[in-house]
N, C-alpha and C positions, 0 to 999 in steps of 0.2 A: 078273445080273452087276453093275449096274451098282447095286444094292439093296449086293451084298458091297464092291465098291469103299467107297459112301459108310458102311457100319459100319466097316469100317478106317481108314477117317480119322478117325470121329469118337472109336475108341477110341485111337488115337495123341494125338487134340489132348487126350483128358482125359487123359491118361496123362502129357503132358507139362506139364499145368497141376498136377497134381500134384510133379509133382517141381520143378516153380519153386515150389510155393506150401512144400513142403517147403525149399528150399534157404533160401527167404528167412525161414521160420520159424528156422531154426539161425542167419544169420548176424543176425535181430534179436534174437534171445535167448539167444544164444552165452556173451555178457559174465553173463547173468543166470547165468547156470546153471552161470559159473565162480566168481562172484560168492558163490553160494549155500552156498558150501563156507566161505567166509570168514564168523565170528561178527559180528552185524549191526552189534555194538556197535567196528567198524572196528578188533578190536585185533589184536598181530601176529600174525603166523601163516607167517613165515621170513626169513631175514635176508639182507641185500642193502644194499651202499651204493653210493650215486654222487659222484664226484669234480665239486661244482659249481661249484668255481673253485680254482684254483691261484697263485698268484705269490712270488718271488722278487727281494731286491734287496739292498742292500750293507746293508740292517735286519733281512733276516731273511727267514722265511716264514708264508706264510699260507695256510692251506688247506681250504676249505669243502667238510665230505660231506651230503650229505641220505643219511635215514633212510627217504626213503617213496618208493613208486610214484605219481609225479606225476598219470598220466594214471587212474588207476584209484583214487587216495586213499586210499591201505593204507598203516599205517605197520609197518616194519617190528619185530621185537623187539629190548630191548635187548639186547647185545653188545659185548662187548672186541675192541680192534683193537692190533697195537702197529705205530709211525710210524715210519720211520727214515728219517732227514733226511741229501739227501748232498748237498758241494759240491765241483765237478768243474772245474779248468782243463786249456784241452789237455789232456784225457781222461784226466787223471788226479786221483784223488781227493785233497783235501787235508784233507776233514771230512765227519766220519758222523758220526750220534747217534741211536740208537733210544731210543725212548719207549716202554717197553710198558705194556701193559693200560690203554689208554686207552679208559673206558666212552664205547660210543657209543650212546644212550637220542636214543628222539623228541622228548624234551624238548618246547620249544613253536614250532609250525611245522615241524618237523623235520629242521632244519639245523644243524649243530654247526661253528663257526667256531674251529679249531685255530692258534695261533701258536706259534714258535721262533725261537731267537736262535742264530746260532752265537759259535761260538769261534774262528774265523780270521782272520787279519787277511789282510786284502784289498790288492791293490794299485789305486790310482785309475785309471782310464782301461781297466782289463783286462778283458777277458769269462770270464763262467762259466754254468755251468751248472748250475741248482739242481733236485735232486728228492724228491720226499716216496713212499716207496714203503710200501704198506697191505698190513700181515699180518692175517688176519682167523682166529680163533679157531675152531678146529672138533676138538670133544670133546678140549679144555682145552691143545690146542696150536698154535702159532699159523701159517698156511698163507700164503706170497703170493699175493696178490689182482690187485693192478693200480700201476703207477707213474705219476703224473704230474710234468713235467717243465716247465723256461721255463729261457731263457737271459737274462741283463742283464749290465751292463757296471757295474765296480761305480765309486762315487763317495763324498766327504764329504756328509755331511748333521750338523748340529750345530743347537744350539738356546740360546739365553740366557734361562735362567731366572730371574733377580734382578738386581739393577742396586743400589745404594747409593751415595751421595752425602753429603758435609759438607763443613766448612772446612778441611779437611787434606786430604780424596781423595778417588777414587771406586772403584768393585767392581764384578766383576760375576764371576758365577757363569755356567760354561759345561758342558753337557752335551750330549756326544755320540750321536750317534743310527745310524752306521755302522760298520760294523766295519773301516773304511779310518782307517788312524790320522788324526787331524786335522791335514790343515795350513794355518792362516791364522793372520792377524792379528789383531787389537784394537783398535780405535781407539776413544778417548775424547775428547768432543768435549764442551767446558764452555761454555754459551751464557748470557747476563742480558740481557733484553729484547731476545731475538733477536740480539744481539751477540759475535759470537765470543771470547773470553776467553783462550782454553788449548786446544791438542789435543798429546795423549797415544800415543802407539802401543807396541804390543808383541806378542808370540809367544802366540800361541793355545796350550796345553799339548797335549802331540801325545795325546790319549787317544782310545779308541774306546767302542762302546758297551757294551762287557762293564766299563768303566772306571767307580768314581763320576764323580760331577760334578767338579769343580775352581773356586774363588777364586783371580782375579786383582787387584792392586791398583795404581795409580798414587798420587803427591802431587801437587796441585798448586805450583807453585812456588813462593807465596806463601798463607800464611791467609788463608781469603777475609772479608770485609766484611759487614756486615750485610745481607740481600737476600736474594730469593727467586732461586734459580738453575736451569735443568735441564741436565743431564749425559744426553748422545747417545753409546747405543757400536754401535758398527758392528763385525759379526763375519763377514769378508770373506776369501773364497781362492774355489780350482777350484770349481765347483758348486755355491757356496753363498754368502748376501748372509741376512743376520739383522741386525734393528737394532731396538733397545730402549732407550726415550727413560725418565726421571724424572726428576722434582722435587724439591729439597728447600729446604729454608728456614736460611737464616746465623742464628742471635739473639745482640742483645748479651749476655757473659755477664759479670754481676754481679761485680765486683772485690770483694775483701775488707779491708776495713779493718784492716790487724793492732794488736792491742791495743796502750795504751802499758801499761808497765810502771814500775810508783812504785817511785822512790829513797826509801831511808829518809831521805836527806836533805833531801829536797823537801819531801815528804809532809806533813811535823809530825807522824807517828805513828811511835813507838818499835815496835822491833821483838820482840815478845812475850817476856817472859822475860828481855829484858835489861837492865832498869832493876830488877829480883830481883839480876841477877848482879853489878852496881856496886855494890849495898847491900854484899853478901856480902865480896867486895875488900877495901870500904872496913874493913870491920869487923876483918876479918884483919889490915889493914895497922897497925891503930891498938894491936890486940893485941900484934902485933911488935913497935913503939915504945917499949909499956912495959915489954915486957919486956927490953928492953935496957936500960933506965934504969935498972933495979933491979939 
């Protein structure tokens, strides 16, 4: 009896050391053997994307997909996806735009960094709601996949990209960067060894950034003097402070001497051709004479 007890045990403990040594066999070589189905040389072998960051703001969108299985290093194959960008106040839409057949390939690393600008103009201080929703392409028609979303409150954002300076004035070139029309000011600030001179203000042009750029000018009040000067414009309202300083240099400019211009009377030089035509006169007149005598 007690011969059968210990054979039962001892075929349960191996019975059960098999089936652990089984179980840990599958869960360490599970990945291999899923692995094995995919060609070595890591290339795709089905399609899949992941939304790896999203944002939204009164410039626009931007929206990063990878192409690969992070954890398992498979990229996946290229593929068309088409994008449609929506921007939403109090739930109601005031801009779509689909983008189709946007190729998404592994490219290098396999992340593909999408942007878009819309066309709305924005109010400053307001909230919205911005989303990128991904149709993903399956036997050459395109399916919804997944949306991602963000809300922001939209604002001015501008930028000053040229400045110019001389004896007459100064410029500056201003470009928009949000889709909230721009509202500030301008101020030009004329300085010569740190000494304030001249300041200038004026209206920032109400553009956004669907907008070109825009040239503003001022005079100063007087032509300035010979000297090296810098001209400070400060481009200032709600949310936004930009300031861009430059240089320029006054030089004297060369007066011109205007010619004089010789009287034939000064001169002592006859004037071409005229002292032929006295001859001429004279000769006529003498011819006259006698012919009246006779």
């Amino acid at each position: 009896m007690a011969i059968d007890t210990v054979c039962k045990r001892t075929i349960t403990a191996g019975l059960s050391l098999f089936l652990l040594l089984n179980a840990f066999s599958l869960s360490a070589f599970g990945a291999d053997s899923v692995n094995s189905s995919i060609p070595s040389d890591d290339s795709a072998y089905f399609t899949r994307v992941y939304v790896d960051g999203f944002s939204v703001n009164s410039n626009g969108f931007k929206l990063i997909l990878r192409t690969y299985e992070r954890h398992q290093e498979v990229h996946f194959k290229p593929f068309l996806a088409d994008i449609e960008y929506v921007l939403m106040a109090e739930g109601r839409v005031i801009y779509s735009k689909r983008v189709e057949q946007v190729p998404l390939s592994p490219g290098s690393g396999g992340e593909i960094e999408l942007d878009h600008h819309g066309h709305a103009a924005l109010e400053a201080g307001k909230n919205y709601t911005g989303m990128a929703k991904i149709y993903l392409y399956s036997k050459g028609t395109p399916e919804y996949y997944l949306t991602a979303s963000s809300n922001f409150t939209a604002r001015n954002d501008a930028d000053i990209t040229e400045v110019y300076g001389d004896s007459i004035g100064a410029s500056a070139t201003i470009k928009s960067k949000s889709m909230v029309p721009l509202d500030a000011k301008i101020i030009f600030t004329l300085r010569q060894d740190g000494r304030i001179i001249e300041t200038k203000e004026i209206a920032a042009p109400s553009i956004m950034s669907n907008d070109k750029e825009k040239t503003v000018n001022v005079l100063w009040n007087n032509n300035l003097n010979e000297g090296t000067y810098m001209v400070s414009v400060l481009l200032g309202g709600n949310d936004i402070t930009v300031n861009h300083d430059k240089i320029f240099t006054v030089e004297i400019r060369a007066t011109a001497t205007p010619k004089s211009t010789a009287q034939p009377g000064n001169s002592g030089h006859s004037i071409p051709g005229f002292t032929l035509v006295l001859g001429i006169l004279a000769i006529s007149t003498i011819v006259l004479i006698r012919r009246r005598r006779r």
